[in-house]
Steps between C-alpha positions, in 0.01 A plus 500: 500500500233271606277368158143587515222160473390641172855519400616141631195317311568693195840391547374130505292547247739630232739211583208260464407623147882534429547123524215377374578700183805337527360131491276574148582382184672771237168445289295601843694848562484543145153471516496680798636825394329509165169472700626795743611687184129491298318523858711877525494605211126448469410606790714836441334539200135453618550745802632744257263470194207304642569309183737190417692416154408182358917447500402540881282196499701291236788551787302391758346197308867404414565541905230259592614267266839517635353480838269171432802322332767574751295394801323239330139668493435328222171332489484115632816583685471578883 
Protein backbone atom coordinates (compact mmCIF):
# COMPACT_ATOMS: atom_id res chain seq x y z
CA UNK A 1 0.00 0.00 0.00
CA UNK A 2 1.21 3.13 -1.48
CA UNK A 3 1.79 6.07 1.59
CA UNK A 4 -0.25 9.10 1.13
CA UNK A 5 2.01 12.86 0.89
CA UNK A 6 0.40 13.82 4.12
CA UNK A 7 1.46 10.55 5.50
CA UNK A 8 5.19 10.51 4.08
CA UNK A 9 5.93 14.21 5.52
CA UNK A 10 4.42 13.29 8.74
CA UNK A 11 6.60 10.42 8.56
CA UNK A 12 9.64 12.83 8.13
CA UNK A 13 8.57 14.92 10.45
CA UNK A 14 8.23 12.57 13.45
CA UNK A 15 11.73 11.20 12.68
CA UNK A 16 13.01 14.78 12.58
CA UNK A 17 11.63 15.67 16.07
CA UNK A 18 12.63 12.06 17.18
CA UNK A 19 16.33 12.86 16.74
CA UNK A 20 16.55 16.08 17.62
CA UNK A 21 15.03 15.06 20.98
CA UNK A 22 17.59 12.72 20.92
CA UNK A 23 20.59 15.28 20.61
CA UNK A 24 19.22 17.54 23.93
CA UNK A 25 20.70 17.56 27.07
CA UNK A 26 18.81 15.35 30.04
CA UNK A 27 18.25 18.89 31.75
CA UNK A 28 16.51 20.06 28.20
CA UNK A 29 13.89 17.00 28.02
CA UNK A 30 13.52 17.43 31.56
CA UNK A 31 12.61 20.75 31.02
CA UNK A 32 10.82 19.84 28.18
CA UNK A 33 8.27 17.60 29.59
CA UNK A 34 7.69 19.57 32.74
CA UNK A 35 6.77 22.52 30.39
CA UNK A 36 4.35 20.06 28.31
CA UNK A 37 3.07 18.77 31.68
CA UNK A 38 1.94 22.52 33.30
CA UNK A 39 1.01 23.71 29.58
CA UNK A 40 -1.83 20.44 29.80
CA UNK A 41 -2.75 20.50 32.73
CA UNK A 42 -3.53 24.20 32.62
CA UNK A 43 -4.91 24.34 29.72
CA UNK A 44 -7.33 21.29 30.75
CA UNK A 45 -8.17 23.07 33.58
CA UNK A 46 -9.01 26.49 32.01
CA UNK A 47 -11.23 24.84 29.22
CA UNK A 48 -13.00 23.08 31.93
CA UNK A 49 -13.44 25.76 34.70
CA UNK A 50 -12.64 28.99 32.86
CA UNK A 51 -10.52 29.37 35.95
CA UNK A 52 -6.77 28.29 36.81
CA UNK A 53 -5.24 27.19 40.39
CA UNK A 54 -2.52 29.28 41.49
CA UNK A 55 -0.60 25.56 41.88
CA UNK A 56 -1.42 25.89 38.03
CA UNK A 57 0.70 28.95 37.61
CA UNK A 58 3.42 28.09 40.30
CA UNK A 59 3.85 24.88 37.79
CA UNK A 60 4.12 26.78 34.94
CA UNK A 61 6.50 29.47 36.49
CA UNK A 62 8.67 26.46 37.66
CA UNK A 63 8.40 25.23 33.74
CA UNK A 64 9.72 28.45 32.38
CA UNK A 65 12.36 28.45 34.67
CA UNK A 66 13.32 25.06 33.69
CA UNK A 67 12.92 26.10 30.17
CA UNK A 68 15.24 29.44 30.39
CA UNK A 69 17.98 27.42 32.25
CA UNK A 70 18.13 24.38 30.08
CA UNK A 71 18.34 26.29 26.81
CA UNK A 72 20.24 29.01 28.14
CA UNK A 73 17.44 31.84 27.95
CA UNK A 74 18.91 33.35 30.52
CA UNK A 75 19.37 37.01 30.19
CA UNK A 76 22.90 38.28 28.61
CA UNK A 77 23.14 34.83 27.15
CA UNK A 78 22.20 34.39 23.37
Amino acid sequence: MKKEAWQIARDERIKEQSKGMENMTDDQVEAVDIAFKSLEQSVYMIKETNDLYMSDVAKMEEAYYKLRSAFNKDEGIQ
